[in-house]
C-alpha positions in Angstrom: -56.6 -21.8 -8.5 -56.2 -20.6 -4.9 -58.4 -22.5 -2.7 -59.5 -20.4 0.6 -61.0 -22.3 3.2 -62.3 -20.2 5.9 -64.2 -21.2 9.3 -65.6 -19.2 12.2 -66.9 -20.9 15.3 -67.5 -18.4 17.8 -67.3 -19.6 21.7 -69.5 -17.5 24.4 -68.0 -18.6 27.9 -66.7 -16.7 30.8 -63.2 -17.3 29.9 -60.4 -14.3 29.2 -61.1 -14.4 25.5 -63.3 -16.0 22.5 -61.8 -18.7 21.4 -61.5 -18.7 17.0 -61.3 -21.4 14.5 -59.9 -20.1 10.6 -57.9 -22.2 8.7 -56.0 -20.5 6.0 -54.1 -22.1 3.2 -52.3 -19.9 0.2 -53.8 -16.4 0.9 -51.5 -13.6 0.0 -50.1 -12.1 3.3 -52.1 -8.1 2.3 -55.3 -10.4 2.6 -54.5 -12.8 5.3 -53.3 -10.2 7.4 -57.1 -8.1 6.8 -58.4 -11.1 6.9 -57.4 -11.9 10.5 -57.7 -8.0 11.8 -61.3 -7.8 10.2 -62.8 -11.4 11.6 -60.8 -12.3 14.4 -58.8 -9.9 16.3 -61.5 -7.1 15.5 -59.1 -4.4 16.1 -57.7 -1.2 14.1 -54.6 -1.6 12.1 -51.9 0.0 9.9 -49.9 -1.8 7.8 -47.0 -0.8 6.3 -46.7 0.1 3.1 -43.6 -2.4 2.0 -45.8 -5.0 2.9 -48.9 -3.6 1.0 -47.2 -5.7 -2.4 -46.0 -8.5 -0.8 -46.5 -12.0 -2.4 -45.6 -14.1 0.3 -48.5 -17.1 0.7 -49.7 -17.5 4.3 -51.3 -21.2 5.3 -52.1 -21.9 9.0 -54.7 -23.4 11.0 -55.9 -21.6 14.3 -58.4 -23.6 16.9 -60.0 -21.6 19.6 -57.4 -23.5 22.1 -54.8 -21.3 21.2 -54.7 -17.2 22.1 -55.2 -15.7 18.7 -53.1 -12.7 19.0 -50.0 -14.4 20.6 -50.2 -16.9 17.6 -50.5 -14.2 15.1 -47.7 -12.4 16.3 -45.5 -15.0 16.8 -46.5 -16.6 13.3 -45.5 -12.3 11.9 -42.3 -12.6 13.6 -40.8 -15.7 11.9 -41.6 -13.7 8.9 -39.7 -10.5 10.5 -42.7 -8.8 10.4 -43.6 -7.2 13.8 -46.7 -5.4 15.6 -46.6 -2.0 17.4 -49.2 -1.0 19.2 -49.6 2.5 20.3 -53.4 4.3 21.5 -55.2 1.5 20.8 -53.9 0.8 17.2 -51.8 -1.8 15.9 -49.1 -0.8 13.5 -47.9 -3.5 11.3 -43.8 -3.4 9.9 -40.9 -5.1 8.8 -38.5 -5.4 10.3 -34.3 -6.6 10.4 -33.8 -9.0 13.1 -30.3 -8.8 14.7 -27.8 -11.6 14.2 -27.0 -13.4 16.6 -23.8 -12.5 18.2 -20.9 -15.1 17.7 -18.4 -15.8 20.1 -15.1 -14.4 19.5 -11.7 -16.5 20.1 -8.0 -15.2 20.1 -5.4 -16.4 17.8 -1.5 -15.6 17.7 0.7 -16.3 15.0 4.4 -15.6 14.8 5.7 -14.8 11.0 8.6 -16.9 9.8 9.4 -14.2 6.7 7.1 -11.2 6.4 6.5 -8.7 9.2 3.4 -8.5 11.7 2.4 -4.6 9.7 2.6 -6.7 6.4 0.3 -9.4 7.3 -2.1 -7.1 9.1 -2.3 -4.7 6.4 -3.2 -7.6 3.8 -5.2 -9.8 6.2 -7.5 -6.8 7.3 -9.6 -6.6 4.1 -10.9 -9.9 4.3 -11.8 -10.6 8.3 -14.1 -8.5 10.8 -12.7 -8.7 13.8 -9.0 -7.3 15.6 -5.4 -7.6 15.5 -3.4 -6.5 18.7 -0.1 -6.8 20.0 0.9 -9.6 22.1 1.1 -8.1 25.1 -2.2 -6.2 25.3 -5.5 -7.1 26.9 -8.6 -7.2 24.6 -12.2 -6.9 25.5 -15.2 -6.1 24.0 -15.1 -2.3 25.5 -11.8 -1.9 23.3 -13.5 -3.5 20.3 -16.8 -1.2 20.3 -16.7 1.7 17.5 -13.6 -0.4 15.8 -13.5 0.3 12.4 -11.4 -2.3 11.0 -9.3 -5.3 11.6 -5.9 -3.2 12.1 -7.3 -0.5 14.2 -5.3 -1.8 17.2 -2.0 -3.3 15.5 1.6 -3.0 17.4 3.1 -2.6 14.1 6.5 -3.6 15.7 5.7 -6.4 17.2 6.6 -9.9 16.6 3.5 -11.5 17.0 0.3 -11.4 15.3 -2.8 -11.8 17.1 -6.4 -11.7 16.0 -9.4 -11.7 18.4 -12.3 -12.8 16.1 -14.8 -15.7 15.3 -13.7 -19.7 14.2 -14.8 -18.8 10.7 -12.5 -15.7 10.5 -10.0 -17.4 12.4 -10.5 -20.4 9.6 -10.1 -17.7 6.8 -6.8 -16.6 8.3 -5.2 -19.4 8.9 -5.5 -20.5 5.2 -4.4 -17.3 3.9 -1.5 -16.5 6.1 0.2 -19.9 4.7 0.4 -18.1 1.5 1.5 -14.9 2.3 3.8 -15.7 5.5 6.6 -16.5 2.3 10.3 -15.5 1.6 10.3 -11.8 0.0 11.7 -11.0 -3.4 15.1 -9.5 -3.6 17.2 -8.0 -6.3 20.6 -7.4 -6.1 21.3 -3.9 -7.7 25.3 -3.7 -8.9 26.4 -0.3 -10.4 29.0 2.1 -10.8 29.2 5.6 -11.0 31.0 7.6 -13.1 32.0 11.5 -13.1 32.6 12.4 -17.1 34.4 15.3 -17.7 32.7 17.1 -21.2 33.6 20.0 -23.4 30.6 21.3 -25.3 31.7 19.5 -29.0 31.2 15.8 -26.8 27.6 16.4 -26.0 25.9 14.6 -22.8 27.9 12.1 -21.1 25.7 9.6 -21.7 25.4 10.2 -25.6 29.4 10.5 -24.9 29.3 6.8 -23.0 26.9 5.5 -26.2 29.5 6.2 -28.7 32.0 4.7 -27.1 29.7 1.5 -26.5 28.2 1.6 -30.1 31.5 -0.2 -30.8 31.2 -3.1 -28.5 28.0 -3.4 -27.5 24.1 -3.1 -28.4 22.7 0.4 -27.3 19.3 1.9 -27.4 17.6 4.6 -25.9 14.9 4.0 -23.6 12.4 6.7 -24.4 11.3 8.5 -27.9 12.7 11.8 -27.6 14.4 10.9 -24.0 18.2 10.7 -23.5 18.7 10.5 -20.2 19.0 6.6 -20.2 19.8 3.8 -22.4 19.6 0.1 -22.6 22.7 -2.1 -23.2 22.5 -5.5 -24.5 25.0 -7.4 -22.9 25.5 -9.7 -19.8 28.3 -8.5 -18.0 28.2 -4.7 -16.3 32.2 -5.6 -15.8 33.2 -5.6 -19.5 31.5 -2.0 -19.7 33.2 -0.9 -17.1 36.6 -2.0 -18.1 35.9 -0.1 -21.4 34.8 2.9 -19.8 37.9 3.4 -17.5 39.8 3.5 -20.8 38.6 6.6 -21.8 40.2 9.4 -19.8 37.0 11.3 -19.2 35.7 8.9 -17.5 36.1 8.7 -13.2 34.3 6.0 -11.2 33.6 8.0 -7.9 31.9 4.6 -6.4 31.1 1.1 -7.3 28.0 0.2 -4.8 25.8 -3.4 -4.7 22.5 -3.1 -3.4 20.6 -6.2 -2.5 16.8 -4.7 -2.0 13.6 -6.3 -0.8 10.7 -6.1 -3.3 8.5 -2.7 -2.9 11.4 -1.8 -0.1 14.5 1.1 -0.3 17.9 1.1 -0.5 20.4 3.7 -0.9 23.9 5.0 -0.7 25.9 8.2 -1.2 29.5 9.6 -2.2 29.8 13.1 -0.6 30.4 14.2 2.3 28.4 15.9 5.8 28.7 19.8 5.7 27.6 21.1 9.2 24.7 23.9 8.6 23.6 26.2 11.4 20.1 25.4 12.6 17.5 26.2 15.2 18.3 29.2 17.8 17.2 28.4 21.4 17.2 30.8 24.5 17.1 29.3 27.7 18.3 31.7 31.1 19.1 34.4 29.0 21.9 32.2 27.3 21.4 31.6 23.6 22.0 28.5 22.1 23.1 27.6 18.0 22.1 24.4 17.2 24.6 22.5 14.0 23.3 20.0 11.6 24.8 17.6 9.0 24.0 17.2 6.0 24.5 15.1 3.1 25.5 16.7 -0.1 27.4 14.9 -2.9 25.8 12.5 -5.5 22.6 10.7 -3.5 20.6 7.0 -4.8 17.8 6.0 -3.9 16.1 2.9 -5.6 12.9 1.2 -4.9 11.9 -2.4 -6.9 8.6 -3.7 -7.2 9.0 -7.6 -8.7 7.1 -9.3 -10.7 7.2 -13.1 -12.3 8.7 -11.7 -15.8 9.7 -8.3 -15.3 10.5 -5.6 -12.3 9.5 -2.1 -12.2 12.6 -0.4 -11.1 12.3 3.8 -9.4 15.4 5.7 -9.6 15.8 8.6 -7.7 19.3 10.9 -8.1 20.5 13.9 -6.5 23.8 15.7 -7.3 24.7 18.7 -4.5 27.2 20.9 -3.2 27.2 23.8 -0.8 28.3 26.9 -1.5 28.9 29.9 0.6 25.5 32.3 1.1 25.9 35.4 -0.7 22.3 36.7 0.8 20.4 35.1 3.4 22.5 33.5 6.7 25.7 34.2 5.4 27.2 32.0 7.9 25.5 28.7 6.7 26.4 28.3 3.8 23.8 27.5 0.5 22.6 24.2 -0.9 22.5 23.7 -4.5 20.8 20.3 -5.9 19.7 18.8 -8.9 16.9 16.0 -9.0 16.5 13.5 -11.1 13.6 10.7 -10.7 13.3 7.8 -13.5 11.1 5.2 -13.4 12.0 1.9 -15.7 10.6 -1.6 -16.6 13.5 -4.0 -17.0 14.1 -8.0 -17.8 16.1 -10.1 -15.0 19.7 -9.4 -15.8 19.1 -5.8 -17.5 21.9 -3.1 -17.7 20.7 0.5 -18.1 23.1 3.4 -18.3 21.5 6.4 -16.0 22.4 10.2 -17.1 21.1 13.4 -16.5 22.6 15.4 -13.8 25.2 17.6 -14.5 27.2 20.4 -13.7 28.5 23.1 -16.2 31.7 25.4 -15.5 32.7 28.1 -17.6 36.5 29.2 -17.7 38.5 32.0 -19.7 42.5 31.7 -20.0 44.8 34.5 -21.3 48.0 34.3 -23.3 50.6 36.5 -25.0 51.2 40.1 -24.7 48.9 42.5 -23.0 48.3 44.2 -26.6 48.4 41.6 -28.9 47.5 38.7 -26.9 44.5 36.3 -27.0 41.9 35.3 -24.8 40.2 31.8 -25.0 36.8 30.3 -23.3 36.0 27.0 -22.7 32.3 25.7 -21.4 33.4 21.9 -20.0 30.6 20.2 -18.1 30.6 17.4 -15.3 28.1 14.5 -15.9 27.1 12.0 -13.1 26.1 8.6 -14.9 25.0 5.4 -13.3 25.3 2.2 -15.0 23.0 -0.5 -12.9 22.1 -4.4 -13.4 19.1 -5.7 -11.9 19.4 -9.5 -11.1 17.2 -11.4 -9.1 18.1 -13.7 -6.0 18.0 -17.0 -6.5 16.1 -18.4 -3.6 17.6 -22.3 -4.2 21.1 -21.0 -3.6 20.6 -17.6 -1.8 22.7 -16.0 -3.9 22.4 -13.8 -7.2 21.8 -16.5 -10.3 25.7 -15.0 -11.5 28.7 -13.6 -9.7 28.6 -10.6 -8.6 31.2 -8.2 -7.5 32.1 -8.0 -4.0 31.3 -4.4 -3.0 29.6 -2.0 -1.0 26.5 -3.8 0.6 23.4 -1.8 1.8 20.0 -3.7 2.6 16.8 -2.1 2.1 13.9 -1.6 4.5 12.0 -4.8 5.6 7.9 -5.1 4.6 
């Protein structure tokens, strides 16, 4: 049971106030607070309506020593309550006391493997305050209206610095040992082949899977999908050297990629066909602008690695110019062909890439005029890629089998 023990002694004197004697112990803050306003302070009030329900208990002991309001106020305040007072009336509120502001220290940290965007871009989510290059100056002016950790990042920088408190600073340093690591790399070998078709031989992939049927372990990779297939085997060598048997087959190039995870790499067989471009005038003298550009067969192809698999995105383009029958007639015209495959694929995978192709049509005459004959033939040019995926070996640097020597291109860092 809630005991209340209440006591008034009223003091008559010619001091600046009455001094008051209550002693409260459990009372409900609604009641204390009417309590108080009613007997002691004796002076209109408002309170707020969040507080009409609260169940905070309120125990204290006042003696006519102390000022009554100061001690009322005070005693509100711990409890982020606070008193307004406007005409005469005192309006009672909570309220959300500011935290106190922590000082702010600056940290640098030079990354042995990943770059400073990388580190930024993952450290941002969990800290509060800044990173800034290494040559800037930061102050609080600069940090005001900041809406995140990276908002002031020299993404080309080599060092990272973060202007922030000890605790963030303590965060950081713990996570940055984890991610400041040696990036995954594949090494992407390939080879790619131009296969000359007639229409009785089909694709020039389905054309490659006979032939491989023999030797090897094929599959398609998709229900319904033949524009790649899966070969079992360990060596992409011994498919090429069964390939180049077959007189259809031409290998245009034979490039070795060795990517970055989540980066690009990419090469091309073709050639740079200069294009007209932009027309300036300057002075009255008119100036024609010439660009290159690539046409040919075009690979692009981006890894994301994981501990048991890698996602691997394929991206082909076949193209050729030919001359502009409408339009500019002196540039000449741009026809490609796109083809973008995503696969999932097992350290040490070979997959057999089709899909872009080229068809010709071709009529030959022999005999007489009168009685001789006239034969068509439809033949089609396939581009197919055959790629292995291995993964680098970080204890020797090196692929975990030999590879062939080759074309090397390196992707894109973080």
């Amino acid at each position: 049971m809630r005991i209340i023990f209440l006591t008034f002694v009223l003091l008559f004197s010619s001091s600046v106030f009455a001094g008051s004697e209550l002693e409260l112990n459990k009372v409900k803050l609604p009641e204390a607070i009417s309590l108080v306003y009613s007997e002691v302070l004796k002076v209109p009030f408002m309170l707020d309506p969040q507080l009409v329900n609260d169940e905070r208990m309120i125990t204290f002991r006042l003696t006519p020593a102390i000022d009554e309001r100061e001690f009322i106020t005070r005693y509100l305040g711990n409890m982020n309550i606070r008193i307004y007072t406007k005409k005469g009336v005192d309006y009672i509120a909570p309220f959300t006391p500011k935290e106190p502001v922590k000082p702010r220290y600056t940290w640098t940290y030079t990354p042995q493997y990943r770059s400073v965007s990388y580190l930024s871009d993952v450290l941002s989510g969990y800290v509060s305050g800044s990173f800034n290059n290494s040559g800037a100056v930061i102050s609080d002016t600069t940090l005001k209206g900041s809406s995140g950790a990276s908002n002031y990042i020299n993404r080309s920088g080599d060092t990272l610095v973060y202007y922030g408190t000890k605790d963030d600073i303590a965060v950081l340093k713990t996570l940055v040992a984890s991610l400041d690591t040696v990036s995954d790399e594949v090494v992407v070998s390939g080879y790619v082949f131009e296969v000359q078709t007639a229409q009785a031989d089909g694709s020039g992939i389905l054309l490659a899977a006979k032939i491989l049927s023999d030797k090897f372990s094929v599959s398609l990779g998709a229900a319904g999908l033949d524009n790649f297939i899966n070969i079992k085997t360990g060596s992409i060598d011994a498919i090429f050297n069964l390939l180049k048997t077959d007189s259809r087959f031409t290998v245009v190039s034979a490039p070795r990629l060795r990517v970055k995870n989540n980066a690009s790499a990419s090469f091309s067989v073709g050639s740079d066909v200069p294009v007209l471009g932009s027309v300036t005038v300057n002075n009255n003298t008119t100036t024609q602008s010439v660009e290159y550009r690539s046409s040919g067969v075009l690979f692009n192809v981006t890894p994301s690695i994981k501990s048991q698999s890698m996602d691997l995105k394929i991206q082909q383009q076949l193209s050729n110019f030919v001359t502009t029958e409408t339009g500019v007639n002196n540039s000449p015209t741009l026809i490609k062909r796109d083809v973008t495959t995503e696969v999932s694929l097992a350290d040490g995978d070979i997959i057999l890439l089709g899909g872009l192709a080229e068809q010709k049509d071709s009529t030959a005459s022999s005999g007489w005029s009168f009685f001789g004959s006239r034969t068509r033939e439809n033949s089609k040019t396939d581009i197919m890629v055959i790629l292995q995926v291995r993964k680098v070996d970080r204890s020797r640097a090196t692929p975990r089998s030999g590879a062939r020597s080759g074309e090397l291109f390196r992707g894109n860092p973080d």
